[in-house]
C-alpha positions in Angstrom: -66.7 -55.5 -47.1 -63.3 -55.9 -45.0 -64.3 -55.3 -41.6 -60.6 -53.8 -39.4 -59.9 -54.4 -36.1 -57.8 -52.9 -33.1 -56.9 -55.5 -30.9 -54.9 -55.7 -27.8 -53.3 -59.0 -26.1 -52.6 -59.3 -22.9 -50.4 -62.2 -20.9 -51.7 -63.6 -17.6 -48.7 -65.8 -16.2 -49.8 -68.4 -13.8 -46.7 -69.2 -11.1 -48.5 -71.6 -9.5 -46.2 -74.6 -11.7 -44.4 -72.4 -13.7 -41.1 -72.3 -11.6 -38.5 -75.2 -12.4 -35.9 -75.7 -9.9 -32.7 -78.1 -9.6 -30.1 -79.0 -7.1 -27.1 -81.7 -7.8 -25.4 -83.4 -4.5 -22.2 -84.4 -4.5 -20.8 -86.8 -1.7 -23.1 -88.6 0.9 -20.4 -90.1 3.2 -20.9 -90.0 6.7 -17.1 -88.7 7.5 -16.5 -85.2 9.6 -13.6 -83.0 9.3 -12.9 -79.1 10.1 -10.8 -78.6 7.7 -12.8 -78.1 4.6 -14.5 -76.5 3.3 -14.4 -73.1 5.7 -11.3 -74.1 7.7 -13.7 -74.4 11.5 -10.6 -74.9 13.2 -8.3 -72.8 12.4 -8.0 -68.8 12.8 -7.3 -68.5 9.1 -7.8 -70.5 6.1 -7.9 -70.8 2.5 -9.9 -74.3 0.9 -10.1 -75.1 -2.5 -12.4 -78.7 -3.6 -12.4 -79.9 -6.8 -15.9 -81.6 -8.2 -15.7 -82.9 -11.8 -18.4 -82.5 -14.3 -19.5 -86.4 -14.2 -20.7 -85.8 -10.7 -22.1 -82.6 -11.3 -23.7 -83.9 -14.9 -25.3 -80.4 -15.8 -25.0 -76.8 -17.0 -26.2 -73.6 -15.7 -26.4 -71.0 -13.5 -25.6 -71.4 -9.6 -27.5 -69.6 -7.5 -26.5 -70.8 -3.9 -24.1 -73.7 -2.6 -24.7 -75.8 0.7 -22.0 -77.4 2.6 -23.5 -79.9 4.9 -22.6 -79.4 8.6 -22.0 -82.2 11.2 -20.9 -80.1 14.5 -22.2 -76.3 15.1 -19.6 -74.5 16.0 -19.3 -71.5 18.7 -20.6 -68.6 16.3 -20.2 -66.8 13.1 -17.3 -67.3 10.1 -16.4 -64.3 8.2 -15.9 -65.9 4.9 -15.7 -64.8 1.7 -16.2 -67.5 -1.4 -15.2 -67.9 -5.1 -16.1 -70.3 -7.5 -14.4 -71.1 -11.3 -13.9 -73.6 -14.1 -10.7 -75.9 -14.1 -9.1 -78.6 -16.0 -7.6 -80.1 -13.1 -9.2 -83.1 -11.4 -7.3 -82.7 -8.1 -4.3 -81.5 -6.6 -0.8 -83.1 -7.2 0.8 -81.1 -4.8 0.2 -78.5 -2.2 1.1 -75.5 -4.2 -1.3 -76.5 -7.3 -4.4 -74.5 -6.2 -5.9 -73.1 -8.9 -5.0 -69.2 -9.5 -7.2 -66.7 -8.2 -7.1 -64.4 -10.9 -9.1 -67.4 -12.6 -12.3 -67.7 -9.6 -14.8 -65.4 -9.7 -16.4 -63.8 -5.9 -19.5 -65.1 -5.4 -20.0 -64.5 -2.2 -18.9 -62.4 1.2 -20.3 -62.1 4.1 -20.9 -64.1 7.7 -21.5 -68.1 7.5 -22.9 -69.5 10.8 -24.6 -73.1 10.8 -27.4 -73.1 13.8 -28.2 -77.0 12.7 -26.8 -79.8 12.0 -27.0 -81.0 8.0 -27.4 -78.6 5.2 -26.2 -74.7 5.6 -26.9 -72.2 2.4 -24.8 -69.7 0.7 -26.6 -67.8 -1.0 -24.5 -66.2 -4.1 -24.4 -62.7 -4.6 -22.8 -63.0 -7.8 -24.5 -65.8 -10.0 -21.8 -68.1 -11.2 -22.6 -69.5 -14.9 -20.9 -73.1 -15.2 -20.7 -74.5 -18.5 -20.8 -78.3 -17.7 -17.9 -78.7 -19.5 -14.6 -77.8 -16.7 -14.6 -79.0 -13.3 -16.0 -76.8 -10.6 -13.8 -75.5 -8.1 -14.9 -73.8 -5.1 -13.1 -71.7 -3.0 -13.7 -70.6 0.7 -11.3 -67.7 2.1 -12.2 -67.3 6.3 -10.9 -64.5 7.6 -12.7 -64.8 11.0 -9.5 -64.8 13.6 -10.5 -67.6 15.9 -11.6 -71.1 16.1 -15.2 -71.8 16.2 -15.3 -75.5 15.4 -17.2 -75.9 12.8 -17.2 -79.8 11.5 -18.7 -81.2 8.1 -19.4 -84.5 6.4 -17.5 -85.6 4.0 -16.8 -88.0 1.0 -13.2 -89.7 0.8 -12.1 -90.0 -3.1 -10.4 -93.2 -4.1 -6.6 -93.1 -5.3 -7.9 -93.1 -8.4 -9.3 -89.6 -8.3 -6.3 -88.0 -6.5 -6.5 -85.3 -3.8 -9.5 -83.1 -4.5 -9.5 -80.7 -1.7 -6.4 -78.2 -0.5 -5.9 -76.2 2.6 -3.7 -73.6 3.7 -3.8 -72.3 7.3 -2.5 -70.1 10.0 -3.3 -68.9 13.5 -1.1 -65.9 13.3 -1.5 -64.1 9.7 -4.6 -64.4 7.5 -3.8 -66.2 4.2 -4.0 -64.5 1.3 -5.9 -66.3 -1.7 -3.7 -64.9 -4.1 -0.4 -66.2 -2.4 -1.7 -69.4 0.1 1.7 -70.9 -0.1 3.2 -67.6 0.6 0.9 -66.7 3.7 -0.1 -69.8 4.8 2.0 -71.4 7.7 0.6 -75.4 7.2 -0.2 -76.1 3.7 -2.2 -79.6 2.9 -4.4 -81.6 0.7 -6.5 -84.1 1.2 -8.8 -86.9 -0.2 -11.6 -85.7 2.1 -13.9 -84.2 -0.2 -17.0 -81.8 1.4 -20.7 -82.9 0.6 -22.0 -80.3 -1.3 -25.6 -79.4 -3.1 -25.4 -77.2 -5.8 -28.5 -75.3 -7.0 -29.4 -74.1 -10.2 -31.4 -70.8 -11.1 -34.8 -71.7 -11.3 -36.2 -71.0 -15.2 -39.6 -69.9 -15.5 -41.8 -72.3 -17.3 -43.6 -70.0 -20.2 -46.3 -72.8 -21.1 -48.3 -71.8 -18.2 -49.4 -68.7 -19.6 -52.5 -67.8 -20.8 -53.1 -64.9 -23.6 -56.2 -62.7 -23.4 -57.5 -61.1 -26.3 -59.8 -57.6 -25.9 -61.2 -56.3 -29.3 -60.8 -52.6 -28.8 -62.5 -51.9 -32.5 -65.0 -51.8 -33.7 -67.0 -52.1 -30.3 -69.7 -55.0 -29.8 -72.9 -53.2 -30.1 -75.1 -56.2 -30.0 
């Protein structure tokens, strides 16, 4: 007759290959500037940088962004970051930041480079981009002196308008919700920051292996 069976399965997952990573970088010129993206020479600063979704050319979630540093500076920014979607390609004027009631916080916290080339950010607050709107990033430093911190940079063509914005002072810290109310220089630029964007790493599931234990009836041979 009909012989029944309990059976339990069980699921090995093998890391070892199973984690899928990716990072994007934007900009590779060889050009320095302390303005953007975390303001190294000033006391205060506000920085927005536009990056469309052609050089970005994915979806997903961000984990961490890197800015890549060209001179360490004396010591530690206190910086606080935000990222969002935009339909703006640049900035046609010095008051068209984008809002801030439309970033998200992704990150707060000290920001130090100790080598020259690429410094982390780790997010503390995933950002989920849809590959669809233009990234902007936002870096608020609040630190109250000048530390000197340079980066490389990429310089846009004409074409592609003034992608990066900052507002500074030496006497007040900005506010991000008001930089053209705070701010006592406001500027943008065509000097866009390198960047490498990385995406949340997706497990792979086709490295697992299934185990199968017959529980009943028990093997008696």
């Amino acid at each position: 007759g009909a012989m029944a069976t309990d059976t339990s399965w069980f699921y090995v997952k093998r890391g070892a290959g199973g984690n899928i990573s990716d990072s994007v970088i934007v900009g590779t010129g060889t050009g320095t500037s302390y303005f953007c993206p975390t303001g190294g020479g000033y006391y205060y600063s506000y920085t927005q940088q536009i990056y469309t979704t052609t050089q970005i050319g994915k979806s997903g979630t961000i984990s961490s962004i890197s800015f890549q540093c060209s001179t360490v500076g004396s010591g530690p920014q206190n910086i606080v970051v935000y990222l969002g979607h935009t339909a703006q390609t640049y900035f046609a004027t010095t008051t068209s930041y984008v809002l801030l009631s439309n970033l998200t916080q992704v990150f707060s916290g000290s920001f130090q480079p100790i080598s020259i080339g690429w410094v982390n950010i780790p997010l503390t607050t995933p950002f989920i981009y849809n590959g669809t709107d233009n990234l902007v990033i936002a870096v608020d430093n609040n630190t109250g002196t000048n530390v000197g911190n340079y980066f490389y940079n990429t310089t846009t063509t004409n074409s592609q308008g003034w992608r990066a914005m900052t507002s500074t002072t030496s006497t007040v810290n900005v506010d991000p919700a008001n930089p053209a109310g705070t701010a006592t220089s406001l500027s943008v630029s065509t000097l866009l920051p390198n960047v490498k964007i990385f995406f949340r790493s997706m497990i792979d599931d086709s490295n697992s292996v299934a185990l199968t234990k017959i529980i009943s009836p028990a093997d008696t041979a």
